[in-house]
N, C-alpha and C positions, 0 to 999 in steps of 0.2 A: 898539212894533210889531215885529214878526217881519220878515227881513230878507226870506225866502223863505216862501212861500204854498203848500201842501198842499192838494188838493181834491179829492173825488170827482165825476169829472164824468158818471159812469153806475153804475147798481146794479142788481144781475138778483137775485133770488130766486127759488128752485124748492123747492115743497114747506116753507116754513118758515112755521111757525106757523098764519095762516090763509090764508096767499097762496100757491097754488097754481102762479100762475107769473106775475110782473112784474118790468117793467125801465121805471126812469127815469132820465129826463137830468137830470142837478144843477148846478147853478150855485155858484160859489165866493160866501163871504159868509153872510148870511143865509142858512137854510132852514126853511120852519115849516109843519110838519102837523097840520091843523084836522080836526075831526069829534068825531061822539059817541062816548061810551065804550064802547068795545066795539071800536070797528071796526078798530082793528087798529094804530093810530097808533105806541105803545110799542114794537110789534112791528119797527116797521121802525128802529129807535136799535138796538133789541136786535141786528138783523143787523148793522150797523154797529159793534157793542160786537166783532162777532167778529171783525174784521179786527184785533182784538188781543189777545195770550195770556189763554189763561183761559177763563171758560166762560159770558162775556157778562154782561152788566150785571143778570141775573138772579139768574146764577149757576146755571142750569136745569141736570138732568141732559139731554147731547142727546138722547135718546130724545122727550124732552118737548117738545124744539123743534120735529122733525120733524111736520110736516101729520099731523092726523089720517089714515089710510088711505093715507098713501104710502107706496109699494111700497120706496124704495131711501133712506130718511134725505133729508135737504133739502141743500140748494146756498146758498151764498153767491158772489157775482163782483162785482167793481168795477173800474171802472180810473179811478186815480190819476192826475192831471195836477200838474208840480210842479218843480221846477230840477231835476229828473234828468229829464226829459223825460214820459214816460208810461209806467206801470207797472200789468200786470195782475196783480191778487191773485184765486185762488178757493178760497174755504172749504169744507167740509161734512162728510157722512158719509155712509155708504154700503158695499159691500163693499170687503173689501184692508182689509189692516194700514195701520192710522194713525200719525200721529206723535205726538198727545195723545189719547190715551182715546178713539180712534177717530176723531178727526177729522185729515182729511186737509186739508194746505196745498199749493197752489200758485203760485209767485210766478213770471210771465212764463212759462210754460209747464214750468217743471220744479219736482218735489218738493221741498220744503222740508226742512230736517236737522229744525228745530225750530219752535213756534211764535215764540221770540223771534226768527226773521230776522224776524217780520212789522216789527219796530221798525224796523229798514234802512228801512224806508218809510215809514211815519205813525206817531202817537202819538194815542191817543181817549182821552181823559177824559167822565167823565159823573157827571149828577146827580138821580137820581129821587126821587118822591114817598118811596119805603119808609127813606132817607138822613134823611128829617126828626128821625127819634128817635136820630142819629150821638151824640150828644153825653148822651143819656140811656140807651140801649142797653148792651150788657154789653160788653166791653173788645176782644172779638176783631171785634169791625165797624168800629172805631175801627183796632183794627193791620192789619188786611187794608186800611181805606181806607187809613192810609199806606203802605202798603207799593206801594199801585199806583201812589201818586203817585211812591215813589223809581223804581218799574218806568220811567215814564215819563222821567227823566233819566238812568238806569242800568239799562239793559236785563239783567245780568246779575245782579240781584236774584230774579228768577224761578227760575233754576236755581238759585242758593245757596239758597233756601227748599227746592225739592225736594229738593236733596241733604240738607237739614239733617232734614227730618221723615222722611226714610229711614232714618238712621240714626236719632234718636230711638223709630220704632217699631221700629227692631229693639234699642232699647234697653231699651225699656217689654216687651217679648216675653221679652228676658231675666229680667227683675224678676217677670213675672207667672210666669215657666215654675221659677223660682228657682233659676237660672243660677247657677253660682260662680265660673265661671272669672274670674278676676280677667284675666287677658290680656286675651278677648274685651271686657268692658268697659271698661278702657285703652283699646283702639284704636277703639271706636264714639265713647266721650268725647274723644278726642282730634279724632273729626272732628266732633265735636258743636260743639266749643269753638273750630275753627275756622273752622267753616261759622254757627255762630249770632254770634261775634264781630264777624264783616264782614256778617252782615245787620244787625244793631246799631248796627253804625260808617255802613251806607250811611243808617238812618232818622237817626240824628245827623246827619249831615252833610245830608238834607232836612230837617230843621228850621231847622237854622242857614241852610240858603241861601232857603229860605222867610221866616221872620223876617226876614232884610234886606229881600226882597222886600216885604213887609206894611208894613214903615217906612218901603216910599220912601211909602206912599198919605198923602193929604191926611187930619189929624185930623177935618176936619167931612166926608165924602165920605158915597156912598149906604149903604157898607157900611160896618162899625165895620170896625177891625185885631183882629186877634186874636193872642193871645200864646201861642205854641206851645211844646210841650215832650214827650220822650219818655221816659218811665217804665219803667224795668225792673233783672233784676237787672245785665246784662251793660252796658245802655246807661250806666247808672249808675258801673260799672268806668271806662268809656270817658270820663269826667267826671272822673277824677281819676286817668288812669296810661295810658302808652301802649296800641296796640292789641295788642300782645306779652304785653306785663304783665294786659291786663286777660283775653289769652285766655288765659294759663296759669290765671289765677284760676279763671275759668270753668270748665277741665277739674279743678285741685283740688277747686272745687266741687261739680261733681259727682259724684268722688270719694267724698269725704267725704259726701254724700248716700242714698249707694246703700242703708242702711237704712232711713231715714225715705222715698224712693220705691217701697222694696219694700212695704211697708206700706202704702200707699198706690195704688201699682199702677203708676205713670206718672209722668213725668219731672215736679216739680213748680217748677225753677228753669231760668229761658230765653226767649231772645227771643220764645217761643212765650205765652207771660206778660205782654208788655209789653206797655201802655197807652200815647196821645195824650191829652195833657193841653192845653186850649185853654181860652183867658180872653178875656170882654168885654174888652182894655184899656181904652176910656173908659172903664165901669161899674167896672175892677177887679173883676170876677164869674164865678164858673165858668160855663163854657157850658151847665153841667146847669142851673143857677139862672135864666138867661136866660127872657125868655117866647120863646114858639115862635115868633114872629115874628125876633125877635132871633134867634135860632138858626140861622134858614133863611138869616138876613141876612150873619153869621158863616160859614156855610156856606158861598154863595155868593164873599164877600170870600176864603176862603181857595182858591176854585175858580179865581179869574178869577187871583191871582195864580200861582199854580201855571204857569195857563196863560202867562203872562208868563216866567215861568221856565224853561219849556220852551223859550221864542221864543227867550231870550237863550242856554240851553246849548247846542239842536241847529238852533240858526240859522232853526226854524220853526216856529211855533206848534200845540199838536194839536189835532185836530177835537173840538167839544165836541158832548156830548148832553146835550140838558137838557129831560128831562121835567117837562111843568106847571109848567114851574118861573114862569112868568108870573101864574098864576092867587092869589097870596096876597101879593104885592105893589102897594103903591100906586099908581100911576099915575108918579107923580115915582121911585119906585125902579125901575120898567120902564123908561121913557124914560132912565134912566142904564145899567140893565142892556143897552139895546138900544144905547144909543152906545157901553160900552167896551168890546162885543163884536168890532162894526164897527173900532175902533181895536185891537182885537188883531191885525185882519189870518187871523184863526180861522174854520174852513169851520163856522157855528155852526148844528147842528140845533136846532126847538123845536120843545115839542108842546101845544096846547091845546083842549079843548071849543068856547070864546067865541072869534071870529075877530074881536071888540071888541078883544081884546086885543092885538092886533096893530095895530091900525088908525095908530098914531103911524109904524110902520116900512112901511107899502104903500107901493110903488114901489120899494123899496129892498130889497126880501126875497122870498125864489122862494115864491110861497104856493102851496101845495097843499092838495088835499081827499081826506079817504081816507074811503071809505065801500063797504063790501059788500065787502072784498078788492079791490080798486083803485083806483089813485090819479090824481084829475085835477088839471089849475091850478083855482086856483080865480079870482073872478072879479077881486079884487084882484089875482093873480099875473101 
């Protein structure tokens, strides 16, 4: 368990998605959002997703977030309770230059440099329904999911990806315009090779501190272990030669590539390539092989440890979002999922249809009811 405790203890939304304008009081712990489909339940994890870089647990362009028919883009606000005492964050968009693709940060009343000061404060992981196919899916949902997870123990994984895919398009721009200067690609591969090297070295380095994490769990527990590994061309370097060695590689590499890219059209060797390779351990079995139960089970196990690993790095556990994630487990896997949530010490959002599903954790979990764009306790809560 986490030494210190992160909570949002209020949430306002203006104009996001179908909520035109609400604020609720949240309670550390438990939280679970009941109602039918539709009404907007996802909606409010998704606001929640934004209090951390990137473009929410959808991935939505904002224009799409924003309320139908609202005049100025939509608002995010929370404030944070936590061993730094109380901290306002507000998200959104709206007119004024932003700091990500238009959206604008506020942390205690002054402008944010970037989205990753949001880390200085909380850490949000999450888990939805569209995640189920992580492990049968094509290879970039697989790298984007890890990459969020090292986001969360090394905040400065964000900007090394951006810096890396800037120069790569102005790499692939040369290729396609059939650039010759040999100078100009030298010095774009040089910062390809050092900005893709160390986002490489940081997914390594989340494996291996994930994998110890999965070994301490108990062989017979609710979720299997799974046996993690990261595939690629650079991370593969990093397996057998320091990270000096393995970046010169990389820039040779690409080097020696620039015909077969040209051809091609786009840079075809790079952390932008790698794959997450995950395995049943009990079964010995690839995750693709698994039935779909298993998968979600795998999923899960590699969710709750992560979150452990966060507890241990930044001394506080992140808030989890876990859509449905109740609804396709058994009874006996819920009642473990809902105790080693509470033993993370994790402000842990949930969202389901059936408020049967909840019924083991009432009394011990803030239950809400969201229906028609607003949200009451419900009569559990």
């Amino acid at each position: 368990m986490a030494d210190e405790q992160i909570h949002i203890s209020r949430l306002s939304l203006s104009d996001f998605r179908n909520y035109a304008s609400l604020t609720l009081a949240l309670k550390p712990g438990l939280v679970v959002f009941t109602g039918d489909n539709g009404a907007g339940k996802t909606n409010l994890l998704e606001a929640i997703s934004f209090l951390t870089p990137g473009r929410g647990l959808r991935r939505a362009a904002y224009e799409e977030v924003a309320r139908e028919g609202a005049a100025d883009g939509f608002a995010v606000h929370a404030r944070l309770e936590g061993p730094f005492g109380t901290c306002e964050i507000g998200t959104g968009t709206g007119r004024g230059a932003g700091v990500e693709s238009g959206r604008r940060i506020r942390i205690n009343g002054a402008n944010a440099r970037g989205a990753e000061e949001l880390l200085d404060w909380l850490r949000v992981t999450w888990l939805t329904p569209s995640m189920d196919t992580l492990f049968t899916g094509p290879a970039g949902d697989r790298r984007r999911f890890l990459d969020r997870l090292v986001l969360a123990t090394d905040p400065g994984q964000g900007q090394r990806m951006l810096d890396y895919e800037k120069a790569m398009r102005g790499r692939n721009r040369l290729l396609v315009e059939g650039g010759r200067d040999a100078g100009w690609f030298d010095a774009i591969e040089a910062q390809m090779a050092e900005t893709g090297t160390a986002i490489a070295a940081a997914r390594v380095e989340m494996v291996r501190l994930l994998a110890a994490m999965v070994g301490r769990l108990p062989d017979t527990g609710p979720f299997p272990r799974a046996d993690l590994a990261v595939a690629g061309t650079v991370e593969d370097l990093l397996s057998q030669k320091s990270a000096l060695d393995a970046e010169e590689d990389f820039r040779a590499l690409l080097a020696e590539n620039r015909w077969k890219d040209r051809a091609a059209g786009r840079t075809l060797e790079g952390p932008h390539r790698s794959d997450l390779l995950v395995r049943h351990r009990q079964k010995a079995m690839a995750a693709e092989l698994c039935s779909t139960g298993e998968q979600k089970a795998l999923l899960i196990g590699i969710m709750l440890s992560h979150a452990r690993l966060c507890g241990e790095v930044s001394g506080a556990a992140p808030i989890l979002l876990l859509d449905e994630v109740a609804a396709h487990l058994d009874a006996s896997r819920r009642g473990a999922l809902f105790e080693i949530l509470e033993g993370l010490g994790s402000q842990a959002f949930m969202t389901g249809t059936d408020p049967v599903l909840f019924d083991s954790i009432a009394g011990r979990a803030q239950m809400l009811h969201v229906a028609g764009g607003a949200v009451s306790a419900s009569d559990d809560g």
